[in-house]
Phi, psi and omega in degrees: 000152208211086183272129156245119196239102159276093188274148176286127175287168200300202179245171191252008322303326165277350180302311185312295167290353193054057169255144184300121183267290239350276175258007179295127175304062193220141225256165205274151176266154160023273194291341169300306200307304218245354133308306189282340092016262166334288175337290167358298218288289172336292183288349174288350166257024161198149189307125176229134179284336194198146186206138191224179233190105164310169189272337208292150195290345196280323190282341169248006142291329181284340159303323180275346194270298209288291182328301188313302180320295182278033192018045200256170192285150180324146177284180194224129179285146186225088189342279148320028172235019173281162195278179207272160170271111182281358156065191171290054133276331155334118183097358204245159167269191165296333206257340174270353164298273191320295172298352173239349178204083198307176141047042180033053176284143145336115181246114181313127165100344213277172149287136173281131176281020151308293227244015149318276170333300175266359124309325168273345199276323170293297188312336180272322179258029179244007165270316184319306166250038109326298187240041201273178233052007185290138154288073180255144201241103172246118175283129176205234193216133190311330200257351165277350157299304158337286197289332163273320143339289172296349189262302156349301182240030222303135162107321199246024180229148160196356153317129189315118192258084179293144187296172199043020180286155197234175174185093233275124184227155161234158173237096219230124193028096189061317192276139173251129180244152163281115185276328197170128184256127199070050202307140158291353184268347198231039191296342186277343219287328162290008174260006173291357203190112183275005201245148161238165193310302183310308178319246197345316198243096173298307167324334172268311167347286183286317188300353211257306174326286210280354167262359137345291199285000000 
């Protein structure tokens, strides 16, 4: 078995203002850096094999803030653990979303959360049998979170994916279960952060909205 504990990277300055990140490259601020931090301290009281990394910079500094702690090797960046690409939405707030793409229009460029979901969902079982029996610390992104969650669990989370938050999976003869949403070995690591990933990101908002209805 191959447990993965997926953390949200800290937070950010468009994470603050709520502007859409999806690939945008943009590094963590003040209060991301003393999450990620804060985390460290947590996660320092049990052992881990291995710590991986979206390529994106917010997510492998916290990664690397975390590493340093636990006195583990630089993490190794993994191109598919990058967060989804939001096309031209990027950079827009919620009132400039509602003005460029009224009436829940289609936003040019965006990723289909599908095919979010079987990338990351690959990348987790091609670690899995590399490294199994491995404990791995993968730093990623609320909508790669998301997306394993709902593949895992389909249905039974909606609870808020806050930065630094951890979230626990095992991987056992092929299959990924969701182990603790929020893990209880780590209860403390959701109170580093009062904002969750949708309040941030207007584009997962409404989409989050209209399948709702």
């Amino acid at each position: 078995m191959t447990r993965f504990f997926l953390v949200r990277h800290g937070e950010t300055e468009w994470n603050r203002v709520r502007r859409i990140q999806g690939v945008s490259d943009i590094p963590l601020n003040v209060t991301g850096r003393s999450q990620a931090a804060a985390l460290g301290n947590i996660l320092s009281q049990h052992r881990f094999d291995l710590i991986v990394s979206s390529p994106l910079s917010r997510a492998m500094e916290t990664a690397t803030i975390v590493a340093r702690r636990l006195g583990m090797p630089t993490p190794l960046a993994i191109p598919d653990l990058i967060e989804r690409n939001y096309g031209e939405a990027e950079g827009s707030n919620g009132q400039d979303l509602d003005a460029r793409y009224p009436n829940g229009a289609e936003i040019p460029g965006r990723e289909p959360r599908e095919d979010v979901t079987k990338r990351v969902v690959r990348t987790m079982a091609d670690l899995a049998v590399r490294h199994p029996e491995a404990d791995i610390i993968a730093v990623c992104h609320g909508a790669v979170i998301r997306s394993v969650v709902e593949y895992a669990a389909p249905g039974l989370h909606k609870e808020p994916i806050s930065n630094c938050s951890v979230h626990s999976f095992s991987h056992v003869a092929g299959s990924l279960e969701l182990v603790a949403f929020d893990d209880p070995m780590e209860v403390q690591s959701h109170t580093l952060a009062e904002e969750e990933w949708v309040d941030q990101n207007p584009a997962e908002a409404r989409e989050e909205a209209r399948s709702a209805l």
